[in-house]
C-alpha positions, 0 to 999 in steps of 0.5 A: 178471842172474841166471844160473840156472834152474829148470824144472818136470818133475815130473808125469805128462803125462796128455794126451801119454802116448800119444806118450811115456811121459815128458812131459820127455823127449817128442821134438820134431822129434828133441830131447826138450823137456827138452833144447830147454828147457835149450838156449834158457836157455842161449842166453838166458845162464842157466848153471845148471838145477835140474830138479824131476824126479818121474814117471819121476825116474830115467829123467829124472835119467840123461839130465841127467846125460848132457846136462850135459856135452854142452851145457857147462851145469850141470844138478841135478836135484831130486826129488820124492817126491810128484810128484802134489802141485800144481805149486807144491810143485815150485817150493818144491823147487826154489827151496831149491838156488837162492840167489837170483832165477831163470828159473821154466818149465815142461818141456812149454812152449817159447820164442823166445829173446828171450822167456827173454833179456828175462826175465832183465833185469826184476829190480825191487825192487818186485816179487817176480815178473814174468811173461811174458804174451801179450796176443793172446787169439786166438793160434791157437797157446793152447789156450783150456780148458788156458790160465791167465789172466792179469787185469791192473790199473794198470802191467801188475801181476797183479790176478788169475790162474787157469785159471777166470778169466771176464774177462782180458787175457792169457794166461800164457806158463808163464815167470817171472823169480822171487825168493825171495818166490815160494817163500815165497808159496806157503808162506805160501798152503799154510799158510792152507789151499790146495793149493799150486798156483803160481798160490796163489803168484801170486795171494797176491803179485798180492795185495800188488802185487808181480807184474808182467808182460812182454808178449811182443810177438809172439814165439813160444812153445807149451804141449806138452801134448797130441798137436795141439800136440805136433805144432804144435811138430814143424813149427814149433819147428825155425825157432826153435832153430837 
């Protein structure tokens, strides 16, 4: 199983700016979300993190490097020039300081351990990607106008996925366990004209039959992308980093 990381910190955080003035380093009941992140990749056995920083890199980079050695886990961050790009070029970034397959998550998403520690075990030949879905579409904890959704065909595989999907049947959970193929998806999608969102990549491998997916089965996880869910997370997270 594959024993690295990569975590997207490299936009702005529009919506949470009020409460911090770095996404990443936003305090959830006393711990920036970048620090819980890396510290349930650890607990799920990763031992090396790429951080793809970008708003804010230097201010972000100095509190990694402290962070490495406090936690016993390797961290390299990966900075981005033109951090207002889609996300999708963070991805690219960040795959190049990494040899093989990885745990892909966002910096303002939090999960359940288990989530991340059964991620890691869905490496498959036949699939380039796997992405942890949420089939409970009335999950209180989603928010329904910033959710990327997920349209699933025969055995579990992406048919379709985006943020304007009409009809679906899970959400996306902002955690994948991704191969090489990803970065070179999103290339190739760059290169016939899209902007370059992760979801390009998604979509162009989803295409080819080659994203897959892993119900969560209940387990918790939450999007800190705004202050309501900001503090969703300050009362609920605690009982699921212990």
């Amino acid at each position: 199983m594959t024993t690295d990381a990569l975590i997207i910190a490299a936009g702005y955080g529009t919506r949470i700016a009020g409460i911090s003035a770095s996404k990443p380093l936003t305090p959830v009941a006393g711990v920036p979300l970048i620090e819980r992140g890396i510290a349930q990749a650890a607990a799920a056995g990763i031992s090396r993190v790429v951080v793809v920083t970008g708003h804010r890199a230097e201010e972000l980079e100095a509190f990694l490097a402290a962070l490495a050695p406090r936690i016993a886990i390797e961290i390299v961050a990966e900075r981005l020039a033109d951090w207002s790009m889609p996300n999708g070029r963070s991805v690219i970034a960040g795959a190049a300081r990494i040899s093989g397959d990885y745990l892909l998550m966002m910096a303002d998403h939090l999960f359940e351990r288990s989530i991340l520690e059964r991620l890691r075990g869905e490496g498959a030949p036949d699939r380039g990607v796997t992405l942890a879905v949420d089939r409970r579409l009335d999950n209180p904890l989603v928010d329904p106008d910033d959710a990327t959704w997920v349209r699933l065909g025969e055995g579990g595989r992406i048919s379709a996925i985006g943020k304007s999907l009409t009809q679906y049947d899970a959400v996306d959970c902002g955690a994948f366990l991704a191969t090489p193929e990803l970065a070179r998806a999103i290339e190739a999608a760059i290169a016939d004209g899209a902007a370059g969102s992760l979801s390009d990549g998604m979509q162009r491998l989803a295409d080819a039959g080659r994203a897959a997916t892993m119900e969560i089965a209940g387990a918790w996880w939450l999007d800190v992308d705004d202050p309501h869910f900001h503090a969703i997370a300050e009362a609920q997270a605690p009982a699921y980093f212990r």
